[in-house]
PAMILO-501876 format. One line per 2 residues: number of its first residue (from 1); for each residue x, y, z of N, C-alpha, C, O. Coordinates in Angstrom, 3 decimals, padded with zeros to 6 digits. Layout:
N
NUM = X:Y:Z:X:Y:Z:X:Y:Z:X:Y:Z | ...
//
This chain:
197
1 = 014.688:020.943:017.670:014.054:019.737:018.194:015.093:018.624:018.328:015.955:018.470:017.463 | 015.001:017.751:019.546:016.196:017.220:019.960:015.636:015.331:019.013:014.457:015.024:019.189
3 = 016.164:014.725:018.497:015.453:013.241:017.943:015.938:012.625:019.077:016.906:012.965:019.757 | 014.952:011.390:019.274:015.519:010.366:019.768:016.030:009.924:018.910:016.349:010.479:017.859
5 = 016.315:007.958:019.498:016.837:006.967:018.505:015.828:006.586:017.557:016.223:006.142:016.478 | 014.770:006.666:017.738:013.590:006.269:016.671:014.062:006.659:015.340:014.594:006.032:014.423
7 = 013.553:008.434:015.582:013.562:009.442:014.865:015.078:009.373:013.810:015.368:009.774:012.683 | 015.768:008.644:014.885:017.219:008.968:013.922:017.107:007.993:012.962:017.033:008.241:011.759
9 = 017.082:006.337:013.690:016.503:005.290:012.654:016.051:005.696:011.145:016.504:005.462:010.025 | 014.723:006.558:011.760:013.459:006.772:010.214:015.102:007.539:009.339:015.630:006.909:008.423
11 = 015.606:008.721:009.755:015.813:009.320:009.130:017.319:008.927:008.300:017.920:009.397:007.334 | 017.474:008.148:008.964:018.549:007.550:008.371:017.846:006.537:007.373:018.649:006.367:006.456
13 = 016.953:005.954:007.197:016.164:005.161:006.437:016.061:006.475:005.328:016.651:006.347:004.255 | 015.382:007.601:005.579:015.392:008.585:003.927:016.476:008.416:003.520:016.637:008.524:002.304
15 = 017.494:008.126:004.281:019.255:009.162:003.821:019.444:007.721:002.875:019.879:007.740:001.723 | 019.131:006.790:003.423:019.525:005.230:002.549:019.043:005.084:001.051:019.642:004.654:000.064
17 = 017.538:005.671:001.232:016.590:005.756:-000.074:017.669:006.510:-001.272:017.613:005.652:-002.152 | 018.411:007.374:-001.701:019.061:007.705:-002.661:020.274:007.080:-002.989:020.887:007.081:-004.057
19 = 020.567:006.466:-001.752:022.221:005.771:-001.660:021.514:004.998:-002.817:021.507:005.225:-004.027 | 020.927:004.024:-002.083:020.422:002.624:-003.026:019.887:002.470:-004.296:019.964:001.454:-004.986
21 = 019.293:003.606:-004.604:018.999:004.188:-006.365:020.332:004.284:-006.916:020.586:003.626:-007.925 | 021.151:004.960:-006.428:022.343:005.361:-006.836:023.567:003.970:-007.160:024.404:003.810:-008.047
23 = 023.156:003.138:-005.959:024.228:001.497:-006.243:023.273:001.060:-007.207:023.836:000.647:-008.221 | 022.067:001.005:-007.253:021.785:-000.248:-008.247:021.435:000.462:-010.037:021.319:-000.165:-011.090
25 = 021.357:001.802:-009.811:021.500:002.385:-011.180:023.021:002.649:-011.835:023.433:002.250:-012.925 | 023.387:003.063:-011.312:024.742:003.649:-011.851:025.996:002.538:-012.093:026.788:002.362:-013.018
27 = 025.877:002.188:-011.400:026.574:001.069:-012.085:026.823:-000.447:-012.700:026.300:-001.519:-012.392 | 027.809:-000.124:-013.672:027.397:-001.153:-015.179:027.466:-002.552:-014.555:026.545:-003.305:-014.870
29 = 028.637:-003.146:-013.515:028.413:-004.314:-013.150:027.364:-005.057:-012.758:027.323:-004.659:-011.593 | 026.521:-005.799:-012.835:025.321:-006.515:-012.207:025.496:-006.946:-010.887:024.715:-006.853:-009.940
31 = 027.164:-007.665:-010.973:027.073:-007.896:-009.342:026.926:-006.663:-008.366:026.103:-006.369:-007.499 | 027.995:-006.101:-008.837:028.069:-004.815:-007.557:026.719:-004.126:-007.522:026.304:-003.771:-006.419
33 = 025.837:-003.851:-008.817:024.696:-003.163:-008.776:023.755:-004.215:-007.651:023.613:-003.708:-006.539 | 023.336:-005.128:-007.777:022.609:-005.972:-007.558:022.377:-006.334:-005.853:021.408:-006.147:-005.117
35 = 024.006:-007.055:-005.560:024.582:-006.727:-004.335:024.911:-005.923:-003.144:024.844:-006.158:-001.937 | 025.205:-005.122:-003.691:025.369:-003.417:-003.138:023.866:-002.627:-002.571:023.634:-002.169:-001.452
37 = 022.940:-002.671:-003.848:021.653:-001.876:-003.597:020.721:-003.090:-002.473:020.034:-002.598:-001.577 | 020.780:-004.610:-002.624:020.388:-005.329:-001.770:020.997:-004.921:-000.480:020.115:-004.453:000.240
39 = 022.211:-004.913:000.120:023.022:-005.159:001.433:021.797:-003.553:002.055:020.992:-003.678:002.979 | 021.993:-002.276:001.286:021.420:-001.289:001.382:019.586:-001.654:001.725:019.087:-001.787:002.842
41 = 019.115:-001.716:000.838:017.934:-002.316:001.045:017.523:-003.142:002.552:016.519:-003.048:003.259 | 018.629:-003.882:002.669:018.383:-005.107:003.698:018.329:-004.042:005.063:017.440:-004.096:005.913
43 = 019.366:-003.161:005.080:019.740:-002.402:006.408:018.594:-001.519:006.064:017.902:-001.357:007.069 | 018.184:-000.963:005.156:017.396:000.456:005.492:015.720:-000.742:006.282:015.135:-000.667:007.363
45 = 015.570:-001.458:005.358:014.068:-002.577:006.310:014.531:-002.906:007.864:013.770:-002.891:008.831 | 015.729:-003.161:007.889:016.228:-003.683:009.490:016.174:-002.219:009.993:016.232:-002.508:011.188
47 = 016.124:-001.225:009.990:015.467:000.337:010.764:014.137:000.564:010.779:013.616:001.264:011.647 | 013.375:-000.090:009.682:012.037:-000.314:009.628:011.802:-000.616:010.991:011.285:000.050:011.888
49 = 012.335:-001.867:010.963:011.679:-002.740:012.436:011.938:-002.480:013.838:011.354:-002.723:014.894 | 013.474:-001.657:013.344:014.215:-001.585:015.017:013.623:000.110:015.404:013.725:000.608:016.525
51 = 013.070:000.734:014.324:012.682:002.091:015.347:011.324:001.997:015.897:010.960:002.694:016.844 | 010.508:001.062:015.257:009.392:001.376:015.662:008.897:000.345:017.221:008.081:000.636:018.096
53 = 009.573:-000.613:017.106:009.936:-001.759:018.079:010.643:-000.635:019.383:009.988:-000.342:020.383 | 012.104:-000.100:019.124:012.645:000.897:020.011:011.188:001.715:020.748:010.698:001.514:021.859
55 = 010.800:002.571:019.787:009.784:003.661:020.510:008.734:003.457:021.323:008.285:004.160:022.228 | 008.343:002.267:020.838:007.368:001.457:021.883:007.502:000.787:023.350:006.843:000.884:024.385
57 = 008.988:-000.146:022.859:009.319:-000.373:024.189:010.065:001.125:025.078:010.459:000.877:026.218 | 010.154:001.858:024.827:011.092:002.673:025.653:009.665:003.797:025.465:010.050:004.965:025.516
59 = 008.572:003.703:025.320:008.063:004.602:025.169:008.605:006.392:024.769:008.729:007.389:025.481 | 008.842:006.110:023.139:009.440:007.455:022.715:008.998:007.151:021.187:009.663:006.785:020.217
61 = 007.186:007.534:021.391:006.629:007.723:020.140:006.504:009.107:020.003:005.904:009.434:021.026 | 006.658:009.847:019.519:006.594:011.279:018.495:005.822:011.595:017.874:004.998:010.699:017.695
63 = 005.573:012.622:017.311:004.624:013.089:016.322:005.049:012.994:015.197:004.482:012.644:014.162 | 006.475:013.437:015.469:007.667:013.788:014.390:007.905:012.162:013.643:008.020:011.932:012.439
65 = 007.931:011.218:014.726:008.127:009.306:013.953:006.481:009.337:013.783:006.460:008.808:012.672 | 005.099:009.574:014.083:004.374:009.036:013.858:004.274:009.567:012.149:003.751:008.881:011.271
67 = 004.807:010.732:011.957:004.603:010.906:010.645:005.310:010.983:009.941:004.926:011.609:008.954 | 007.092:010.348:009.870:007.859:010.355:009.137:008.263:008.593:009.137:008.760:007.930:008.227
69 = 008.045:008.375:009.843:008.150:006.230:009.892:007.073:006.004:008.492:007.591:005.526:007.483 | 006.323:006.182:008.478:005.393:006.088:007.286:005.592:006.460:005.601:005.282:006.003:004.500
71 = 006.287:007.547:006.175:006.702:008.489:004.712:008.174:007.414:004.418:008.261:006.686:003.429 | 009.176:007.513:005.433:010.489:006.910:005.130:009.866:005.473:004.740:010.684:004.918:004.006
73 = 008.774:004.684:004.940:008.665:003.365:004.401:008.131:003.794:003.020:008.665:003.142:002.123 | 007.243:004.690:002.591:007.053:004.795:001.317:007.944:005.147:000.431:008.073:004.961:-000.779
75 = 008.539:005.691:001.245:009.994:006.610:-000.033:011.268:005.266:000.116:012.192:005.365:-000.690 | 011.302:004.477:000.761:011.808:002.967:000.397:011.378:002.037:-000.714:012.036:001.541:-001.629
77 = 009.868:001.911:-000.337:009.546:001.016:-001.398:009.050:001.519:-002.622:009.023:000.774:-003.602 | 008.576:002.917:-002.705:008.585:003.549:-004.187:009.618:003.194:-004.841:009.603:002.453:-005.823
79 = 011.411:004.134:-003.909:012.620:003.918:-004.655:013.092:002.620:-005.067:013.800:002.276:-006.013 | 012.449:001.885:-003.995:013.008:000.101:-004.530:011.881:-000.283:-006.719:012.181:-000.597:-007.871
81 = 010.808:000.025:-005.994:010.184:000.231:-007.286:010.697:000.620:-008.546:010.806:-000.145:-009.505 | 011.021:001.860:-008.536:011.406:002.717:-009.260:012.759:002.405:-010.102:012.894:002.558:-011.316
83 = 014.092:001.758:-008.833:015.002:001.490:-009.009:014.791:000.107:-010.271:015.172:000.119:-011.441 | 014.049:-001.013:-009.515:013.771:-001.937:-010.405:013.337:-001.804:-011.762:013.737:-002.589:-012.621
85 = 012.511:-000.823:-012.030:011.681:-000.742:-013.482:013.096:-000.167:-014.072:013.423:-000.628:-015.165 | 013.995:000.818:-013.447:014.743:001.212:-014.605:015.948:-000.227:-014.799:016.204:-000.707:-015.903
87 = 016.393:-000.593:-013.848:017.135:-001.743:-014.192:017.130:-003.055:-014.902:017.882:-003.663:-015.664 | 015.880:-003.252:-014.292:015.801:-004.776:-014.907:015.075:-004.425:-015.816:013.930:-004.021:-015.610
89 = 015.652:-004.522:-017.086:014.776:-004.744:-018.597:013.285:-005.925:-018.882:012.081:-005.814:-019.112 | 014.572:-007.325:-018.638:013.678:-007.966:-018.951:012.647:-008.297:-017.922:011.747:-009.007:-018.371
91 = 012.539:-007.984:-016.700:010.997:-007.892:-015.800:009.824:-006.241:-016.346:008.619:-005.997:-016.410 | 010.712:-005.741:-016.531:009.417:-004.741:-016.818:008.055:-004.578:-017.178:007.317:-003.769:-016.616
93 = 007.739:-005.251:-018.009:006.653:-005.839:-018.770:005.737:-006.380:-017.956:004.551:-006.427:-018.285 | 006.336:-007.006:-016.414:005.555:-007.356:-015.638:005.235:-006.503:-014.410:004.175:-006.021:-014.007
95 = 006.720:-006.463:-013.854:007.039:-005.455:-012.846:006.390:-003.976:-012.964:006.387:-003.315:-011.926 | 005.877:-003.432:-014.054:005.504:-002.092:-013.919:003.973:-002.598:-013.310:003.526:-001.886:-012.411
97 = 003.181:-003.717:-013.713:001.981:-003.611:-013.234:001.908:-003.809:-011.549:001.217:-003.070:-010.847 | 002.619:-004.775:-011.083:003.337:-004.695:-009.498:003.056:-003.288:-008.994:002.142:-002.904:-008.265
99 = 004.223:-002.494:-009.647:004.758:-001.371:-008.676:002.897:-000.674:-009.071:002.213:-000.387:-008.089 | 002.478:-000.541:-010.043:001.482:000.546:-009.791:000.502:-000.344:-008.756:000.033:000.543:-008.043
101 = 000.046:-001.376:-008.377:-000.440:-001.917:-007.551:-000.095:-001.581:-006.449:-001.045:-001.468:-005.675 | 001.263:-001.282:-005.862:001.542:-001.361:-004.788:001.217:000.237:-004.284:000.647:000.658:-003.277
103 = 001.956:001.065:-005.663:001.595:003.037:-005.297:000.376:002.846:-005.211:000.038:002.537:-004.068 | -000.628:002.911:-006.111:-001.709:002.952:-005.737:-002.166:002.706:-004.361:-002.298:003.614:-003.541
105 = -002.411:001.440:-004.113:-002.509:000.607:-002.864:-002.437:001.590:-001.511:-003.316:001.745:-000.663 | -000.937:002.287:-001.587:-000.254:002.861:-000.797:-000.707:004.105:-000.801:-000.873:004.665:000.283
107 = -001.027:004.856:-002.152:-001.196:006.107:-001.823:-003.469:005.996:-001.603:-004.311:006.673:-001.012 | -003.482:005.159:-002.195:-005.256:005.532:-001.680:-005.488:005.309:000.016:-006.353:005.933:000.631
109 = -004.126:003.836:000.967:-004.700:003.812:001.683:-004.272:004.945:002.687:-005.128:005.174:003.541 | -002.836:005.895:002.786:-002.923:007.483:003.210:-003.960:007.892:003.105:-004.553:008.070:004.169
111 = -004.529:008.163:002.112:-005.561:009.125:001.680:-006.376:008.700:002.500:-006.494:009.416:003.494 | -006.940:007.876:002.471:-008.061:007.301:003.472:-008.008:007.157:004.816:-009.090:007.279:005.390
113 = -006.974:006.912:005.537:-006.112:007.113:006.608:-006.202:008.962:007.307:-006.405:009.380:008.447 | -005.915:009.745:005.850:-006.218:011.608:006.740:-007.532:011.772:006.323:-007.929:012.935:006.250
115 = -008.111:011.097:006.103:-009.544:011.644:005.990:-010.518:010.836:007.650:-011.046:011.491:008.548 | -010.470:009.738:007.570:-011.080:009.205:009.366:-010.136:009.964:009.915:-010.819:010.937:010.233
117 = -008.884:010.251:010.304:-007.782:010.810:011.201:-008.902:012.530:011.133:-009.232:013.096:012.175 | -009.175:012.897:010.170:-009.201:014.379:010.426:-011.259:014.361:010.662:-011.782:015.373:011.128
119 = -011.963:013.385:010.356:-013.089:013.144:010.282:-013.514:012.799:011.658:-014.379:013.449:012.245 | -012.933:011.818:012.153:-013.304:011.512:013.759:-011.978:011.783:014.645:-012.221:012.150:015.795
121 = -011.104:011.705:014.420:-010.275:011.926:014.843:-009.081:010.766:015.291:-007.994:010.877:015.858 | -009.878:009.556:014.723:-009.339:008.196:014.941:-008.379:008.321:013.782:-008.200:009.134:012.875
123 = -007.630:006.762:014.327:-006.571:005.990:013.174:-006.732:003.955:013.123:-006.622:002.950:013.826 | -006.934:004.249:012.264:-007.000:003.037:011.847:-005.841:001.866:012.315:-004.711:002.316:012.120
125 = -005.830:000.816:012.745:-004.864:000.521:013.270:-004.061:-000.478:012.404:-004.571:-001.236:011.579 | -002.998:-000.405:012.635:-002.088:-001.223:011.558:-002.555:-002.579:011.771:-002.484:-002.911:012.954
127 = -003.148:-003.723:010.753:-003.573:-004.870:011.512:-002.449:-006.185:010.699:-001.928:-005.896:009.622 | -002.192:-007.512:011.317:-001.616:-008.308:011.082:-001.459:-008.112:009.228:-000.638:-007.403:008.646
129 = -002.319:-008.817:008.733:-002.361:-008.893:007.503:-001.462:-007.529:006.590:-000.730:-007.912:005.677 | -001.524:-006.374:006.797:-000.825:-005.046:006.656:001.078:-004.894:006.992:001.871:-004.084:006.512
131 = 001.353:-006.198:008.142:002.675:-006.273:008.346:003.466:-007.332:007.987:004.662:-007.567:008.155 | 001.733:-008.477:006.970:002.541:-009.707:006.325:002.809:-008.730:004.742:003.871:-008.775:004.122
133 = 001.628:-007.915:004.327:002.173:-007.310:003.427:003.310:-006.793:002.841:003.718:-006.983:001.695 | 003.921:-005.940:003.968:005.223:-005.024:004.135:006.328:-005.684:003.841:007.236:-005.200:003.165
135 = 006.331:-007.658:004.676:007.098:-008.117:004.562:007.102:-009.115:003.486:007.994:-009.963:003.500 | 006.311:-009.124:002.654:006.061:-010.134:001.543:006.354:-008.600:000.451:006.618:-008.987:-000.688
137 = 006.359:-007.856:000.501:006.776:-006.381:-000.508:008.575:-006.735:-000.065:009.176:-007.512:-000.807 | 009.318:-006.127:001.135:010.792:-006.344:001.511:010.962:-007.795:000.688:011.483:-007.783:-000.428
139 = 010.682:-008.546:001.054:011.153:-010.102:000.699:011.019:-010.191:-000.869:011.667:-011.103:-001.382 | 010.185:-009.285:-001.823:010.089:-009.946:-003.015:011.644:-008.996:-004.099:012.384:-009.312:-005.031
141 = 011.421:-007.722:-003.179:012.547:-006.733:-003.756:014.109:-007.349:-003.565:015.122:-006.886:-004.090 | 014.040:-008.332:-002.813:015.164:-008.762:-002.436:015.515:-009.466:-003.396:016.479:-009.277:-004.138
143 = 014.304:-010.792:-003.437:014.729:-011.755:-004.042:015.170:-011.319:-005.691:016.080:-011.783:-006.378 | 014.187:-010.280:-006.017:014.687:-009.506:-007.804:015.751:-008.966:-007.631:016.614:-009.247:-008.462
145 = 016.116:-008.028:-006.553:017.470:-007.561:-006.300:018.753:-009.065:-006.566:019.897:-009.028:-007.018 | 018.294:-009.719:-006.286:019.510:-011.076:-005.421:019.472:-012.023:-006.769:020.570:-012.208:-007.295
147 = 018.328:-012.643:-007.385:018.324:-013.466:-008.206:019.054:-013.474:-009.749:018.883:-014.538:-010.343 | 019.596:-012.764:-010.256:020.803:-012.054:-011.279:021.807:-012.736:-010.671:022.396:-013.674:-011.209
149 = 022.040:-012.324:-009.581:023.704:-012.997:-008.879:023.468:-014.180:-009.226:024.121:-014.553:-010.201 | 022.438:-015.257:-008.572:021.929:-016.273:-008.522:022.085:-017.087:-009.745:022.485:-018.251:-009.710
151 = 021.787:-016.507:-010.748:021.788:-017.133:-012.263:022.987:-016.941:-012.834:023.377:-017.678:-013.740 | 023.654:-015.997:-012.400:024.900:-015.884:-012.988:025.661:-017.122:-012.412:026.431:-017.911:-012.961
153 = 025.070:-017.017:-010.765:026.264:-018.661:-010.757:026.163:-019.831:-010.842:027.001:-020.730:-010.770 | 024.813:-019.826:-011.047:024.042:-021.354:-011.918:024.291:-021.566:-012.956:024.089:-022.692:-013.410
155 = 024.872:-020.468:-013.788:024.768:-020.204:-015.408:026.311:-020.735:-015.510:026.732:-020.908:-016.654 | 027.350:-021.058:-014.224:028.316:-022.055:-014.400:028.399:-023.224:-014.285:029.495:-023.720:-014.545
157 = 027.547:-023.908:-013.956:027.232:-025.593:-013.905:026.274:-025.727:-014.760:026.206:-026.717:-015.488 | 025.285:-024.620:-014.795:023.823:-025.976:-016.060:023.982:-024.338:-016.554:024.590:-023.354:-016.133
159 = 022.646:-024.788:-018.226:021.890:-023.481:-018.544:020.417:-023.230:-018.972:019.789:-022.559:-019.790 | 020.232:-024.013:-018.108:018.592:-023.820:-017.732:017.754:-022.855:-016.828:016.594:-022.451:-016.750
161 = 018.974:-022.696:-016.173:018.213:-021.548:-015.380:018.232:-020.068:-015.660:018.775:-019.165:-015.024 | 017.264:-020.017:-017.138:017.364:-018.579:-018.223:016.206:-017.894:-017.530:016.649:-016.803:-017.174
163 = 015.113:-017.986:-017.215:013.747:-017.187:-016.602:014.091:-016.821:-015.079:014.916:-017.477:-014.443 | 013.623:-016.078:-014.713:013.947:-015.477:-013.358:012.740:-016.087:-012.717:011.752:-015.354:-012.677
165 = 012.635:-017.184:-012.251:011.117:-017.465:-012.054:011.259:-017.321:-010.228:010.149:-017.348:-009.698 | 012.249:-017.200:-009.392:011.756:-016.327:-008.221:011.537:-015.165:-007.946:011.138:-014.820:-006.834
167 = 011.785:-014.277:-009.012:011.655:-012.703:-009.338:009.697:-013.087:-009.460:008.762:-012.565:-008.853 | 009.710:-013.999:-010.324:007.932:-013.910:-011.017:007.185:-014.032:-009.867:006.283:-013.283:-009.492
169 = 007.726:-015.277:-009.188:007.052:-015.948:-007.868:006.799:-014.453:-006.527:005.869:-014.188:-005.765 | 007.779:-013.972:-006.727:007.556:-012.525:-006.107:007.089:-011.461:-006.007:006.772:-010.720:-005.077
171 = 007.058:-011.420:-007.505:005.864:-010.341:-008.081:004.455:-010.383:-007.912:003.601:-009.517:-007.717 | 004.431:-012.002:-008.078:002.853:-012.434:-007.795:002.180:-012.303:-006.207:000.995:-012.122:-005.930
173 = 003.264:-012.446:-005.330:003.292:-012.300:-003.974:002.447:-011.366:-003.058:001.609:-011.189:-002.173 | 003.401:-010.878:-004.043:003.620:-008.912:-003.616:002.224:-008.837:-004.095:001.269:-008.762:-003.321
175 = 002.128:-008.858:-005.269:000.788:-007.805:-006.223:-000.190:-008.766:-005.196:-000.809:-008.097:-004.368 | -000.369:-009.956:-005.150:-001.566:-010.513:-004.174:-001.922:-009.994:-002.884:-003.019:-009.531:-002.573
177 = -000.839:-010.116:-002.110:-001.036:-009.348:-000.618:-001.236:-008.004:-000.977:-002.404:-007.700:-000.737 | -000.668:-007.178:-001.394:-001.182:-006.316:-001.565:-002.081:-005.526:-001.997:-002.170:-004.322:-001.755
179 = -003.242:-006.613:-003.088:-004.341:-006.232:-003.299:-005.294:-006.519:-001.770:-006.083:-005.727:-001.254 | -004.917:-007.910:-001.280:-005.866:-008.306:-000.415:-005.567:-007.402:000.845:-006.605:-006.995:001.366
181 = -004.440:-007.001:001.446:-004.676:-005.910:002.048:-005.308:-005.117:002.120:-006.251:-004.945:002.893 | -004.762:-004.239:001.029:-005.446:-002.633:000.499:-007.782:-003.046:000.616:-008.675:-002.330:001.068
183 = -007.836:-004.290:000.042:-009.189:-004.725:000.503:-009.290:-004.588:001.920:-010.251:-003.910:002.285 | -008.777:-004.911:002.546:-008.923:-005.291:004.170:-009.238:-004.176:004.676:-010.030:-003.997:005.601
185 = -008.225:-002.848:003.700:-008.502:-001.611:004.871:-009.218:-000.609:004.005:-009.092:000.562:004.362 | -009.971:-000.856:002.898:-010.875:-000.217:002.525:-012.304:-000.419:003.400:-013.188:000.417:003.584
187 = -012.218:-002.030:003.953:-013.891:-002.213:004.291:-013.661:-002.042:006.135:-014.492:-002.131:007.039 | -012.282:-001.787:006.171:-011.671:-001.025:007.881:-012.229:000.836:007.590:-012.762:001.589:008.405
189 = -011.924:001.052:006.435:-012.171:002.663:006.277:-014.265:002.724:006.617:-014.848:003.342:007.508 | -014.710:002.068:005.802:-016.197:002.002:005.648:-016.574:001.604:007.187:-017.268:002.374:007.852
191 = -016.322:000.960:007.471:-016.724:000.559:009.106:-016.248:001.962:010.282:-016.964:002.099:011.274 | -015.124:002.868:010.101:-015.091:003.863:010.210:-015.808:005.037:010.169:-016.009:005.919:011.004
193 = -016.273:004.809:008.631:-017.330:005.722:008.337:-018.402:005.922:008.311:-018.917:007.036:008.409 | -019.028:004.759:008.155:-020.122:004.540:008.795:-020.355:003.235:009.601:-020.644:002.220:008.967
195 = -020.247:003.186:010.990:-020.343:001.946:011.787:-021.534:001.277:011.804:-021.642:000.451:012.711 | -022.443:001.398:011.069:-023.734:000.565:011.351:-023.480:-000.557:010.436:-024.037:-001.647:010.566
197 = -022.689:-000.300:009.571:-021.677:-001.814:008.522:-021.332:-002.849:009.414:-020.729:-003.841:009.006
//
């Protein structure tokens, strides 16, 4: 099977997902960890946008991108997840309730997604609120990714700035949109399923 550019995009987005576990775990520096797995992060979301934007305008949607654009965004923001809980110590405590908000979120609304897909044969359509999500999820991983650097170089002029409080501000973000989403397309699934709702 020959890919377009879409297809290459997504798949270069999986190939990124281990790089970026790999910069921000493995190594002991904070900057380079921190820095490194962000720059990564930043480019694998900028393929997010540019394959699916590409396939549309050039008309070269797939079967092969309709069902791997989806997977390569989950296997991003799991690994961004994942990456975070093992790194950052002192967010954990908070950050683990985040990330299960967000899997969850993510994996009930698939689930619900192949069940109308294989039930009527419809798909639910990606709606506004679902792509402020995505980008309020990218934007908060960043800022926890980025904010370490941040304090480290604040932590040379004052030393007040000990709490990560744009990491918190992010978490709260995230876990909000993403509850109110995941709402949005539960009562999108029910109207699906039964339209007299």
């Amino acid at each position: 099977m020959k890919l377009n550019l879409p297809n290459k995009l997504t798949l270069l987005r999986c190939v990124l997902v281990p790089i970026f576990l790999a910069v921000l775990i493995i190594p002991s520096n904070t900057y380079v960890a921190c820095i490194g797995s962000a720059v990564i992060f930043i480019a694998a979301s900028v393929t997010d946008a540019l394959d699916g934007n590409i396939a549309r305008k050039y008309n070269l949607i797939t079967n092969f991108g309709k069902f791997m654009d989806p997977l390569a965004d989950k296997l991003l923001v799991f690994g961004a997840l994942l990456g975070i809980l093992y790194r950052f110590e002192n967010l954990r405590p908070v950050f683990v309730w985040c990330a299960f908000i967000v899997i969850f979120r993510e994996l009930a609304v698939t689930s619900m997604r192949l069940v109308v897909s294989g039930a009527s044969g419809k798909v639910i359509a990606a709606k506004m609120i679902g792509k402020i999500k995505t980008v309020t999820q990218i934007t908060a991983v960043i800022i926890i990714l980025l904010e370490p650097v941040l304090m480290g170089i604040v932590a040379n002029f004052v030393n007040f700035y000990t709490v990560p409080v744009l990491s918190y501000i992010g978490m709260l973000a995230m876990a909000v949109m993403t509850l109110v989403s995941g709402v949005d397309y539960i009562k999108s699934y029910w109207e699906y399923i039964d339209p007299s709702k």
